[in-house]
C-alpha positions in Angstrom: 10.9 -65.4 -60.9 14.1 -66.2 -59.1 13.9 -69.4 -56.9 15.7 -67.7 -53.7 13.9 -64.4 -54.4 10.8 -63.8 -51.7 7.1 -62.9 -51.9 6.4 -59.4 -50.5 3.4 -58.5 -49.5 2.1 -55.4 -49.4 2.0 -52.9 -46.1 -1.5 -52.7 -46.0 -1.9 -56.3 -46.6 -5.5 -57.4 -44.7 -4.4 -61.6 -44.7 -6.4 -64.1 -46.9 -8.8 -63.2 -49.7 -10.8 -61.1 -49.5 -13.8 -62.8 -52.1 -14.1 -65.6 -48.8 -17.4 -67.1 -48.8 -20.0 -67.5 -46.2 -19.7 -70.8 -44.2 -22.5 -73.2 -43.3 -25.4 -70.9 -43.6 -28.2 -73.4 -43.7 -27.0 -73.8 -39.8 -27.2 -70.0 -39.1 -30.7 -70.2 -40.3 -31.7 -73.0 -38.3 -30.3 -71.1 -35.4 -32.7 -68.0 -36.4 -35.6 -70.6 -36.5 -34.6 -71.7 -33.1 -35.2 -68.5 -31.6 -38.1 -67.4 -33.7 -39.4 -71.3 -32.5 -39.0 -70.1 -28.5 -40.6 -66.5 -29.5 -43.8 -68.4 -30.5 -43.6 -70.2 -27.5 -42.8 -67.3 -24.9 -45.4 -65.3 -26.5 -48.3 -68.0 -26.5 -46.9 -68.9 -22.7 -47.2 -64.8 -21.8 -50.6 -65.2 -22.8 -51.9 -68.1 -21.0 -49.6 -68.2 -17.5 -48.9 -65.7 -14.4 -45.5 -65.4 -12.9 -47.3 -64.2 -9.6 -48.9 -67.9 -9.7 -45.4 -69.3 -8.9 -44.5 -68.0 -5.2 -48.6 -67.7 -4.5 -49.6 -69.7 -1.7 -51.9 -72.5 -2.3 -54.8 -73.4 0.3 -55.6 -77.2 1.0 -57.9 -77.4 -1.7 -55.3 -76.2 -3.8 -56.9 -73.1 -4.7 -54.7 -69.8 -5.5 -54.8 -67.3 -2.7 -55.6 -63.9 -4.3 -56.6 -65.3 -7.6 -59.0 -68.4 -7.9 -62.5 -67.3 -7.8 -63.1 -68.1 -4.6 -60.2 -66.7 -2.7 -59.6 -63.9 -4.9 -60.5 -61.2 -1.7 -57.9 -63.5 0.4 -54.3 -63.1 -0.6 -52.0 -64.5 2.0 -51.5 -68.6 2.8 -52.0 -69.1 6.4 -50.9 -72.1 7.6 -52.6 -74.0 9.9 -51.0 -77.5 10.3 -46.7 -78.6 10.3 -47.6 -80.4 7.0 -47.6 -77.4 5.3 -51.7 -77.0 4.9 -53.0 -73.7 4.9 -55.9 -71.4 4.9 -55.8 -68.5 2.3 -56.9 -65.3 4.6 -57.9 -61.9 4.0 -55.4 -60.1 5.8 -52.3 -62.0 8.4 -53.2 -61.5 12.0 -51.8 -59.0 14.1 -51.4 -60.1 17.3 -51.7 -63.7 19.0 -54.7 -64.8 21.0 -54.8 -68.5 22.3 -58.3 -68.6 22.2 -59.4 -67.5 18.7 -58.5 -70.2 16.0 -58.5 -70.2 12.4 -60.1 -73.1 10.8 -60.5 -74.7 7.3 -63.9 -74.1 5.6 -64.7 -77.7 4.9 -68.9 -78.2 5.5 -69.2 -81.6 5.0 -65.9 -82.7 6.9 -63.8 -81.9 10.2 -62.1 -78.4 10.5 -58.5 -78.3 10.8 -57.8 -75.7 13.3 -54.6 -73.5 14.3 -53.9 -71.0 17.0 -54.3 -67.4 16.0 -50.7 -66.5 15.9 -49.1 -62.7 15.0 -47.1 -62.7 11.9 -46.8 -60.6 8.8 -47.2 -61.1 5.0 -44.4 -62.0 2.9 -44.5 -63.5 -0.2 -48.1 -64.3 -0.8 -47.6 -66.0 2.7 -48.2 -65.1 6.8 -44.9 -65.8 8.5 -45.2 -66.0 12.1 -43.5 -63.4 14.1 -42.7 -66.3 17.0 -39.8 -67.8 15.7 -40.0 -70.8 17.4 -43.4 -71.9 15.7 -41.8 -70.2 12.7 -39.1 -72.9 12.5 -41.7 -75.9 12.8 -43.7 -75.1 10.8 -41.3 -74.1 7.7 -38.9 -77.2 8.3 -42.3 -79.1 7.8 -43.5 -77.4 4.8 -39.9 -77.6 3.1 -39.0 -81.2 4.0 -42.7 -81.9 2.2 -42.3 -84.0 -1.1 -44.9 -82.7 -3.7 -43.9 -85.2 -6.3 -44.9 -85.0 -9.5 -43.0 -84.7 -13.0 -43.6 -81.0 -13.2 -41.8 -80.1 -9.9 -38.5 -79.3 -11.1 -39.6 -77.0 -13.6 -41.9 -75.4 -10.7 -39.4 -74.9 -7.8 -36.4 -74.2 -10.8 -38.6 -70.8 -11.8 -39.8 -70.3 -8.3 -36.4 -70.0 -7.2 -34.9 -68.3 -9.9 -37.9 -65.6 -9.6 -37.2 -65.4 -6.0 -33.4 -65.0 -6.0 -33.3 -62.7 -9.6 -31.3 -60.0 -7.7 -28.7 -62.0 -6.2 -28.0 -64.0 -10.0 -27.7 -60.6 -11.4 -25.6 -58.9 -8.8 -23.4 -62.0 -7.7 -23.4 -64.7 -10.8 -23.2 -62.0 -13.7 -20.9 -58.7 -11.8 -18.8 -60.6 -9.7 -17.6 -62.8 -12.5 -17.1 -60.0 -14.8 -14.9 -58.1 -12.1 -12.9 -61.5 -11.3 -12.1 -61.9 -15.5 -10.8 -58.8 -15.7 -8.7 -58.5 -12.5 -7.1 -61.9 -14.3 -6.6 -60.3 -17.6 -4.8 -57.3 -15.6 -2.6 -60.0 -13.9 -1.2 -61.5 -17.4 0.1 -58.0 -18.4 2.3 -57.9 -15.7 5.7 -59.1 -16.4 7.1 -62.3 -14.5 4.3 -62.1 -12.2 2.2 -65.6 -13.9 5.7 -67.4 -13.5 5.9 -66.2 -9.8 1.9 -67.3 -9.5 3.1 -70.5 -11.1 5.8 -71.4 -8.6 4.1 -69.6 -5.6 1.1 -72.2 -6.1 3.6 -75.4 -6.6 5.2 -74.5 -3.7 2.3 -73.8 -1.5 0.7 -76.9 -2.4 4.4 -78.7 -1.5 4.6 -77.6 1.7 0.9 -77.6 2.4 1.1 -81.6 2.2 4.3 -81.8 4.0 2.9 -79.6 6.8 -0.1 -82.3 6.9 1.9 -85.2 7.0 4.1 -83.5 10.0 0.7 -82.5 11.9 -0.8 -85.9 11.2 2.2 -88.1 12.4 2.6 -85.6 14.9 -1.1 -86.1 16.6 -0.9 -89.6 16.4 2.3 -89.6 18.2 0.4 -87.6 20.8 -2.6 -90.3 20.8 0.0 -93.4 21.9 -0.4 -92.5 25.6 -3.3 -90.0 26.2 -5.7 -93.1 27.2 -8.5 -92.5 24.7 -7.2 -93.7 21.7 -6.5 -97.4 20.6 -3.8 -98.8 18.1 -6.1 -99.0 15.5 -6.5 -95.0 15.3 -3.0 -94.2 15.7 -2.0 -96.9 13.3 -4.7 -94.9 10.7 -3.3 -91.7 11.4 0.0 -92.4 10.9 -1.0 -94.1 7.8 -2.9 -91.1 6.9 0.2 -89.0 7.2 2.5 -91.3 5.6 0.4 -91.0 2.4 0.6 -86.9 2.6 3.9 -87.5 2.5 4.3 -89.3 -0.2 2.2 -87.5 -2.1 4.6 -84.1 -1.5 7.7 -86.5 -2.4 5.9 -86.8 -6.0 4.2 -83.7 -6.3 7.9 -82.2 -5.7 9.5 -85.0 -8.1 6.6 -84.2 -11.0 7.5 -80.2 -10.7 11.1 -80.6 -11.1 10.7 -83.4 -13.9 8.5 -81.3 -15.6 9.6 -77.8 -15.3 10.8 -77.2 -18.6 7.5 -77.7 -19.6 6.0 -75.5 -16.6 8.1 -72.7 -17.9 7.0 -73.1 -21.4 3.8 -73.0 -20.4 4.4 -69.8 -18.0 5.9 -68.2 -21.4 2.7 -69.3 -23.3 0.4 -67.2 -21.1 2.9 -64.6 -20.8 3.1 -64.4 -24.3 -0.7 -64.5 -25.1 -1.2 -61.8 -23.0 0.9 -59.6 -25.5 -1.8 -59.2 -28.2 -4.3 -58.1 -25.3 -1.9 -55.3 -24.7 -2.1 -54.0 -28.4 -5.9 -54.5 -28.7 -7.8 -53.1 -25.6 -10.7 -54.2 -26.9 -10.3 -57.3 -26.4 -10.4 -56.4 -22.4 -14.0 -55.3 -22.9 -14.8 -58.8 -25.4 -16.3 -60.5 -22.1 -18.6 -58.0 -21.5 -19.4 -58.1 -24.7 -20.6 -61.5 -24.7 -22.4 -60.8 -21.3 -24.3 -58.4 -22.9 -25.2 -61.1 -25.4 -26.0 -63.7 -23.0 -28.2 -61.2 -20.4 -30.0 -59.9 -23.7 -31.3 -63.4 -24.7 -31.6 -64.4 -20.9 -34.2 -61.2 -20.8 -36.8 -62.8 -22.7 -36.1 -66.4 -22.4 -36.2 -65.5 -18.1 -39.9 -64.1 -19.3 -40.5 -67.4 -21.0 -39.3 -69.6 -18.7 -41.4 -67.9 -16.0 -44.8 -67.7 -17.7 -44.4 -71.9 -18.8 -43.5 -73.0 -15.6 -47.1 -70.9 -14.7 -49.0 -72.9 -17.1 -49.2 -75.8 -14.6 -52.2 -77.0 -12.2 -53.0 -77.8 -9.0 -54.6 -81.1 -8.8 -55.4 -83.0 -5.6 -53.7 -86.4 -4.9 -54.1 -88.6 -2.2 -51.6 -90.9 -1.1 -51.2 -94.5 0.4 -52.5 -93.2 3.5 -55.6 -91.5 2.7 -54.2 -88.0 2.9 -55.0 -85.6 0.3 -52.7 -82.5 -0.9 -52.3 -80.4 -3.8 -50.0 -81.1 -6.5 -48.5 -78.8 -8.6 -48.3 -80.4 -12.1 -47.6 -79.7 -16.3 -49.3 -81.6 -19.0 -47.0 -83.1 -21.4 -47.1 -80.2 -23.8 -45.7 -77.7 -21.0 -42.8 -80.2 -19.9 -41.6 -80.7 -23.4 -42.2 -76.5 -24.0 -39.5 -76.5 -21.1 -37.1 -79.2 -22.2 -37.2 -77.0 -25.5 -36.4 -73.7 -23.8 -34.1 -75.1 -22.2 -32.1 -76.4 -24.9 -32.2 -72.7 -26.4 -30.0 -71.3 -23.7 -27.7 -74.2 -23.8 -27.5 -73.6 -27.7 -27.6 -69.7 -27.8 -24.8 -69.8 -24.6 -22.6 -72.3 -26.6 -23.2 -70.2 -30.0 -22.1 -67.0 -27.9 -18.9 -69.4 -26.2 -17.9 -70.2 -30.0 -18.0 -66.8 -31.6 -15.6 -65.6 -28.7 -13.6 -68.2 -29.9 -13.8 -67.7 -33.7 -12.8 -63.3 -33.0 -9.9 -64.1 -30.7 -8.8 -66.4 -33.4 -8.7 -63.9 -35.9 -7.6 -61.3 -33.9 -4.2 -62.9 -32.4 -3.5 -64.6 -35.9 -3.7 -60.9 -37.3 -1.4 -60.2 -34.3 1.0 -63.2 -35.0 0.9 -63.0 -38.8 1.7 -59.0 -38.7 5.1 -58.0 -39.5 4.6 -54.4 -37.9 3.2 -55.9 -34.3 3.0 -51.7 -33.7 0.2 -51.6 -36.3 -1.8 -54.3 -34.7 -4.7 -52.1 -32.9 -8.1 -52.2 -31.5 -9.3 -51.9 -35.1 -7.9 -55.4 -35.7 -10.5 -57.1 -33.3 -13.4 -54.5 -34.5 -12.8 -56.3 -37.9 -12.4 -59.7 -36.5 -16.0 -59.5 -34.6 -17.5 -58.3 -38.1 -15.7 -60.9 -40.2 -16.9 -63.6 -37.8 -20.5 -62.9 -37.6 -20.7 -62.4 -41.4 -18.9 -65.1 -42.3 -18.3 -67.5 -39.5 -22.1 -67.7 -37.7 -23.0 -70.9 -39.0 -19.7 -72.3 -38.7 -20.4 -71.5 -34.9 -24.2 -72.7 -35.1 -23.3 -76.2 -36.3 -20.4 -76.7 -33.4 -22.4 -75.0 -30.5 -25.5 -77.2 -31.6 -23.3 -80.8 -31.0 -22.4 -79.6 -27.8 -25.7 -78.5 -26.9 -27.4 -81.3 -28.2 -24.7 -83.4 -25.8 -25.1 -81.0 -22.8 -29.1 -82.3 -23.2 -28.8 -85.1 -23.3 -26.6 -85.8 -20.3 -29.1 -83.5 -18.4 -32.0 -85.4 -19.2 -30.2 -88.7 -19.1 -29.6 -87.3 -14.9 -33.1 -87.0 -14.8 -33.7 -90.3 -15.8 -31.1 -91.8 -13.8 -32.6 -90.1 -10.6 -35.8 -91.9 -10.8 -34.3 -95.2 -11.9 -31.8 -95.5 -9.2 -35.3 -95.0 -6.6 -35.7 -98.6 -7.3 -32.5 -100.1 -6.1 -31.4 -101.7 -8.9 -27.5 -102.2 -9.2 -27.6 -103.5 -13.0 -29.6 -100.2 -13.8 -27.4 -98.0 -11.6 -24.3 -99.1 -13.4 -25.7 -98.7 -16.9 -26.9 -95.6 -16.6 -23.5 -94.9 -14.7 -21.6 -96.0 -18.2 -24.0 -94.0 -20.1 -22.7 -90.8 -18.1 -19.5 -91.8 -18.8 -19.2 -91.9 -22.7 -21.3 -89.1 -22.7 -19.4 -87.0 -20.6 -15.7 -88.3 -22.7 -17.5 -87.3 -25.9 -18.5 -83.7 -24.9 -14.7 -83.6 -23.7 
């Protein structure tokens, strides 16, 4: 063969060979151990908790309205003190009448009393229909502290019970709707550059306007009789350093706009392969679906765990006794596990996006008919990548999840440290936050 003559490859040429091996499969097993792992769990968790348990109101004994054996024909949480002590009651009363009370059953002790008041059942719970009482008596009950290791695993599924239809309608649609109205803005041409500029410029004469109204206001504070020196002196300073900042916001855009319009190019440009493969338009929803089908069961999971807890009764420095919600060791670790799952199963999701736009714009970019280049292109990159590539994306998303943990649980940690007031301890775990955080990045 000739030294200038050139390679051809064929026209139906697919890229690199086609005899490609598998890649870290030990990983992609692991991964399926995982999730069989928090099956076992879930399941044994269905089986022993109740969901129902979670937004239940809990009498001063900490019994269950509606489902501890004594209270099981009274349903609804009455309250009957500010500090959030209540009665569990058959039915909330209709109307109010000053001179009937409801009382705690306590034989051997003094009754707590409160004013029959009207209110109506919601959530396992009378709310009074006065909104004035209302309002003191759920400030009081919210501001309580019920302590305990267990609680942010208690109030985390109580909440995210509670507010299910606003994550689904607001955290998963919305998002959806703003990624594609972004992807329709790339395939328009010239309008990222104008976006570009538009935004540079804004932000330019948004800090020169501040430093004009600033300087401006404290020209007006020099004789109006209120102000002293010191606060026109600090507004003027104030304004002075908006203005500098525009000066070098201004001098950084015009050093740098070669590179700004390289970059508008870039985007420009990668939108190009998006326009040949449609599909990849519909790849986030893809991934969506993957995430709400594992988030299906593992909100079930999550759910029936953070049921498993107990209410035990604690009294505190000053004698008073209330019911705390709390897990056993064996629950809080089921929950740290879970938990890691979804970081885990999110990041595995985050890098198989990754790995099929990969292969689909380098089929794009490596193709010498670009008019070729379809939505069969990506249909063949998703297939390659989970045959091929699913460990390769096990063994990455597991670092970062195993990092994402650890900084979560190092928080938690931190939160109870810095309680004591230690600056040493502060500024460790401070550091700690640090690294970790530059080593995720």
């Amino acid at each position: 063969m000739a030294d200038d003559e050139k390679i051809q490859a064929p026209p139906d040429w697919k890229g690199p060979s086609e005899s490609r091996k598998l890649t870290d499969v030990f990983m992609a097993i692991v991964l399926l151990a995982c999730w069989g792992l928090m099956t076992y769990l879930g399941i044994d968790a269905m089986e022993k908790g109740d969901p129902a348990l979670l937004v239940a109101g809990t009498d001063y004994k900490g019994r269950v309205c509606g489902y501890d054996e004594s209270v099981q024909d009274k349903p609804y949480l009455y309250y009957i003190t500010a500090d959030g002590t209540g009665v569990c009651v058959a039915e909330c009363p209709d109307y109010t009448d000053p001179a009937q009370f409801i009382c705690t059953d306590e034989p051997d002790g003094p009754e707590e009393c409160n004013v029959k008041y009207q209110s109506h059942p919601a959530m396992g719970r009378c709310i009074f229909t006065d909104r004035a009482i209302f309002r003191e008596f759920m400030s009081s009950v919210s501001g309580r502290s019920k302590g305990g290791s267990g609680v942010t695993l208690h109030s985390a599924a109580k909440d995210l019970w509670t507010a299910k239809y606003y994550i689904l309608n607001f955290g998963l649609v919305v998002s959806v709707v703003m990624g594609f109205i972004y992807l329709w803005i790339l395939r328009l041409p010239g309008l990222v550059g104008m976006i570009i500029w538009t935004s540079i410029f804004a932000i330019f004469f948004t800090l020169a306007a501040l430093a004009y109204g600033l300087w401006y206001q404290g020209v007006l504070w020099v004789d109006d009789g209120i102000h002293d020196e010191y606060d026109v002196l600090m507004m003027k300073i104030c304004a002075g350093i908006a203005g500098v900042l525009a000066i070098v916001w201004m001098c950084l855009a015009c050093c740098m706009r070669k590179n700004i319009i390289l970059a508008g190019g870039v985007i420009t440009e990668a939108a190009r392969p998006i326009l040949l493969m449609p599909l990849l338009f519909a790849w986030p929803i893809l991934q969506l679906i993957g995430v709400a089908l594992f988030m299906w069961p593992w909100t079930y999971y999550v759910l029936y765990t953070a049921s498993m807890g107990e209410w035990v009764n604690e009294t505190d420095a000053f004698g008073m006794t209330t019911p705390q919600y709390q897990y056993d060791d064996s629950v809080q670790w089921r929950g740290w596990y879970l938990l890691f799952c979804l970081i885990w199963t999110v990041e595995w999701l985050v890098a198989i996006g990754q790995i099929v736009l990969a292969l689909s714009v380098a089929q794009w970019y490596f193709s010498r008919d670009k008019a070729s280049v379809h939505s069969g292109v990506a249909v063949r990159a998703i297939f390659q990548t989970f045959y091929y590539h699913t460990g390769t994306a096990a063994m990455g998303s597991l670092l970062l999840a195993i990092l994402t943990l650890l900084r979560i649980m190092l928080t938690q940690i931190q939160k109870k440290a810095e309680s004591t007031g230690n600056t040493v301890v502060k500024a460790f775990f401070c550091c700690l936050q640090c690294c970790l955080w530059c080593l995720d990045k």
